[in-house]
N, C-alpha and C positions, 0 to 999 in steps of 0.2 A: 483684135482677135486673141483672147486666151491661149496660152500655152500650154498642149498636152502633154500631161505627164506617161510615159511609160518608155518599154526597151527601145535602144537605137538598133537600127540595122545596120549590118554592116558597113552596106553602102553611105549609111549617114555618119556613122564611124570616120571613113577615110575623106570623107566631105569634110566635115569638122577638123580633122586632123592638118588638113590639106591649108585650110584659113588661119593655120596656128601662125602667130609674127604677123600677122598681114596690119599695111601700113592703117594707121586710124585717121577719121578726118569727119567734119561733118556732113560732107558731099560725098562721102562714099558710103552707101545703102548696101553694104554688104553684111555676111554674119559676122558678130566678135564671138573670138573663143579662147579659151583662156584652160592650162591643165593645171589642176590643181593635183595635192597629195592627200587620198582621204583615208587615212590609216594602212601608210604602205601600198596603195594601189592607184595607180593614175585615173582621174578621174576628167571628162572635158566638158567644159560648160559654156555655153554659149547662151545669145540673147541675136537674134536676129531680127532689126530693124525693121525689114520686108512684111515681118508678121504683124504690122500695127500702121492703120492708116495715118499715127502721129511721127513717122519712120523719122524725119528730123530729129525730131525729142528723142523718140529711142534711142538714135544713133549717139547723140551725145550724150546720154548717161552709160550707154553700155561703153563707150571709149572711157571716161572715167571709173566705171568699173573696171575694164577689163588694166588699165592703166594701174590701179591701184592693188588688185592683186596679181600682178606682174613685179610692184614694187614691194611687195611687204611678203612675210610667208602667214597671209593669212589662209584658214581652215577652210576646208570642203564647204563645211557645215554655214560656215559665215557668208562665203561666195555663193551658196545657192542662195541664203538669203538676201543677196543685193538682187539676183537675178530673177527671183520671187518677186521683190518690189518693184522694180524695174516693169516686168510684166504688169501688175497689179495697177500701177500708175497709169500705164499707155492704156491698156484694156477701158481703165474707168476711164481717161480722159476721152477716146475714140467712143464710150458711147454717151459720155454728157456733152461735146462736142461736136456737131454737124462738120463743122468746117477746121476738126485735130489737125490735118495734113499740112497750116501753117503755122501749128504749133513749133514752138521750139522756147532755148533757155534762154533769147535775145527777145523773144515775145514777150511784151507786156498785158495781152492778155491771158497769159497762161496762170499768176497769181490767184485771181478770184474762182479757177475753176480746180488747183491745188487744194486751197484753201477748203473748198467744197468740198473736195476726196477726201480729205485726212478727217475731216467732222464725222463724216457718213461714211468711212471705213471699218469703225468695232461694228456695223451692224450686220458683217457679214460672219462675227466671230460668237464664240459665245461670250456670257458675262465671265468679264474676270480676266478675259484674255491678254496678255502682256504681245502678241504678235501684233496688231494694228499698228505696237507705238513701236516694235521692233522696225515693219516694214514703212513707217511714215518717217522715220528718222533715218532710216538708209535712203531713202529718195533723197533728204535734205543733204544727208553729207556728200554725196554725191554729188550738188548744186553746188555747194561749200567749197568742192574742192576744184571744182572747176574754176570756181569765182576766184581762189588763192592762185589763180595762174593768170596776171595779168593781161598778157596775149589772147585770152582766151572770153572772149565778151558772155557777158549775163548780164540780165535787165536787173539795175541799181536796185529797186523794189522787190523783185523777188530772190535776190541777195541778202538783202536784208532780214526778210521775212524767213529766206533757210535759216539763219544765225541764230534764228529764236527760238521758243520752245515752240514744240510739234501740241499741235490742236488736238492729237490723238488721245485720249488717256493712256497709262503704262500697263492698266490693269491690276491685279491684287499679289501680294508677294506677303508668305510667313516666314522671312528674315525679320531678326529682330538685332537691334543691337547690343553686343556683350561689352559695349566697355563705356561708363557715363562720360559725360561731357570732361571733365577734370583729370579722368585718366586716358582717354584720349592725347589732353593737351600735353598732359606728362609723358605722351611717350612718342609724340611730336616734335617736344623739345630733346629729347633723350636720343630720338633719332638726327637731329639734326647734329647735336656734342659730339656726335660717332661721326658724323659723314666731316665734321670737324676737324677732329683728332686725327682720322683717315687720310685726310690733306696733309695735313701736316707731318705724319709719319712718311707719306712717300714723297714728298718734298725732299725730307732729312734725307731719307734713303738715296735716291737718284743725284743731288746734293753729291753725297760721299761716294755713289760710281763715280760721277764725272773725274773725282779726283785721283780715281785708279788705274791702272795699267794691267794687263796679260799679269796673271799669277807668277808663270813661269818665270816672268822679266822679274816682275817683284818681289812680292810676298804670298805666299799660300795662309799666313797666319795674318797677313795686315787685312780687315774690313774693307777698304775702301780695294783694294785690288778685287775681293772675292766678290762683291756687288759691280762691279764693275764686268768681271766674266759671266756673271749669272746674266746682267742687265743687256750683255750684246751675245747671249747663248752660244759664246765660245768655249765656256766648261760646263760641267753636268754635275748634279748636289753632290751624288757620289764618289766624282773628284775630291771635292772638300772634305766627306767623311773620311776619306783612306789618306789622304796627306794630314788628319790633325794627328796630334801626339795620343798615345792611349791614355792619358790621366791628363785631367781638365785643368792641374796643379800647374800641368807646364803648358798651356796655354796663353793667349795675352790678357791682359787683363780687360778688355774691351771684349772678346769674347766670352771667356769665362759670366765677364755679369750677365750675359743674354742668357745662361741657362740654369743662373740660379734659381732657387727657388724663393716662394717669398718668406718659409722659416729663416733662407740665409743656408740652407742645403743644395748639397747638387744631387739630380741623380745618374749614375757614371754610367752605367746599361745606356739611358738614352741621350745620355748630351748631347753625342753627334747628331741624331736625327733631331732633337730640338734646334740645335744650330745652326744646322740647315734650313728648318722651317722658321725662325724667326729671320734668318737673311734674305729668304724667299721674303718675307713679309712684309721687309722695308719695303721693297721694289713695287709688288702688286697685291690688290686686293684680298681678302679669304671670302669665301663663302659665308660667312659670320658678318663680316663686315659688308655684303650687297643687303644683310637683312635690315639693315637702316634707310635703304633705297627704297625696297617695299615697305615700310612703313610709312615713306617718303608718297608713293604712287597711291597709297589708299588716301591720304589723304587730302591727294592732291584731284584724285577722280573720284573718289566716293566709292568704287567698285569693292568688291570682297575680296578676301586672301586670295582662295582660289582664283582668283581672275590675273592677280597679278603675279603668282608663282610661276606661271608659265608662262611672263612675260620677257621675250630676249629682244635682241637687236633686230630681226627680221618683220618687229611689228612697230620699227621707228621708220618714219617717215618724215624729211624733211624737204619742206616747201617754203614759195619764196615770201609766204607772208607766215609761216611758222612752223610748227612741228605737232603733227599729227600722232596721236598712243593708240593701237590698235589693244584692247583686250576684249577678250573673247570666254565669254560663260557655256557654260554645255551644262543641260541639267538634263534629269531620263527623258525631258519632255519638250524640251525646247533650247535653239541655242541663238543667241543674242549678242550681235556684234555691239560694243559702247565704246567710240572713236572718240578721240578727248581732243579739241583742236586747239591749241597756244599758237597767237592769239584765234580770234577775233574778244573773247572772253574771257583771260587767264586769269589764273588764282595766282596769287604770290608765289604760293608752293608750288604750283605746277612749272610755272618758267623756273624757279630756282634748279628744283630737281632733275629738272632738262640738262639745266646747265651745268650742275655739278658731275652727273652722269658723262658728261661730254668729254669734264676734264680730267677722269682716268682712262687714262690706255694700256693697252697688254693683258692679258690673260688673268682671270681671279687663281688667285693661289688655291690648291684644292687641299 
């Protein structure tokens, strides 16, 4: 049975609110619900199993739903659409299905009658529409990510068949590309020299904490003391502006070259706050320096700028057979989750980027 859309009453309100945490399993036929944040206002979304004579099958994609936006800070917008699919699946399969009720993700015959869904799903949309391959692709990742959790059985074959492409078309999109194939590469390699050089300055950097001590014990003017307070947030930049000397003259000479310039001038108004920001800089990242990383993630997902700008830590997900990228598109008309899964499929650049990403810690310099 389809799911109506309109206002909850209160009383379903405190019902749903009531199911919030409740334990998940495949034998428990009760509602998933899950709060999300949809522009500052709590928002509850549920999928209840009961509403679908496939209640098995439901239950197990709504537990991996409701599991995965639990785990990630994905959007309103993206969790209704697993909940839309989710719906959309059970509905079609309960009525091309006589006997859906021993459906489930263990069933081997549930394949040929997916298979079936996803073909004869745009004919409910109009032409052109990019929703069929939206909602045929969230069903699958959902299989996917169930199947990435060994404990958790799916039939070999229709495992397989998630991993693949969705039978659905994507529909028509006037995105075009702004950059040929050769500038592309050139700013693939340009990002990677950056995520390079990156490494190896905070190498250097952390390198020369290790070898410092408490300013106070030591030196206020020795490097490796002053990286060393910044790196365990026992002193504050401001410390260091108010203990250097007023002229850069009588500084050391290990400082001083961090704020020349490249005629070979200094400029004396802002040394100190340069000095401080190039010693932050050994230690962690700038904002400048993560733009190598997005260039890194388009590459590596095909996705647009916008998709990955807004891409932080709350939409990594790490599982036991890889690492899941949650990016999320919003346009005035439609919003389309593209989860990028390392492995079953990965691009060189995609495990790279993972990986490099991994191995900076602490906060980007701002």
């Amino acid at each position: 049975m389809a799911r109506k859309r309109g206002a909850m009453s209160a009383e379903r309100t405190e019902f749903l609110r009531a199911a919030l945490g409740a334990l998940s399993g495949d034998n428990r036929i009760g509602v998933r619900v899950v709060a999300v944040d949809d522009q500052g206002r709590e928002r509850l979304h549920y999928i209840d199993p009961a509403d679908y004579r496939c209640s098995r099958l439901a239950a197990q994609l709504a537990d991996e739903w409701a599991e995965y936006v639990a785990s990630t800070d994905l959007s309103a917008s993206a969790s209704r659409d697993y909940v839309r699919a989710v719906d959309l699946v059970c509905s079609g399969l309960d009525t091309a299905c006589s006997d859906s009720a021993s459906l489930s993700l263990e069933s081997a015959d549930l394949l040929p009658l997916l298979a079936r869904w996803e073909r004869t799903l745009p004919t409910a949309y109009k032409d052109g529409s990019r929703q069929p391959g939206v909602m045929s692709s969230g069903v699958r990742l959902l299989i996917v990510r169930r199947d990435d959790h060994p404990e958790r059985t799916v039939d070999e074959s229709l495992a397989k068949f998630a991993r693949g492409r969705t039978l659905t078309p994507w529909g028509e999109t006037s995105e075009r590309d702004e950059f040929s194939r050769t500038d592309k590469q050139a700013l693939v390699k340009a990002a990677w020299s950056a995520v390079h050089a990156l490494e190896k300055r905070l190498v250097v950097g952390w390198a020369l904490a290790a070898q410092g001590q408490h300013p106070d014990e030591g030196d206020w003017l020795h490097m490796p003391d002053l990286l060393w307070g910044l790196s365990r947030g026992v002193i504050q930049p401001r410390q260091i502006a108010d203990r250097l000397p007023p002229l850069t003259s009588q500084w050391p000479d290990e400082l001083r070259e961090m704020v020349i310039n490249p005629d070979g001038t200094v400029t004396q108004r802002r040394a100190r706050r340069d000095l401080v920001w190039r010693l932050i800089t050994r230690l962690y990242p700038t904002n400048l320096d993560l733009h190598a990383f997005r260039v890194l993630l388009m590459d590596a997902t095909g996705h647009a700028p916008e998709e990955v700008t807004g891409f932080g830590e709350g939409d990594i997900e790490f599982l036991p057979k890889g690492v899941r990228l949650t990016l999320v598109k919003t346009a005035p008309t439609e919003c389309a989750t593209g989860p990028s899964v390392t492995p079953p499929h990965p691009r060189a650049s995609t495990r790279a980027s993972c990986q490099q990403a991994r191995c900076l810690t602490g906060p980007a310099a701002r």
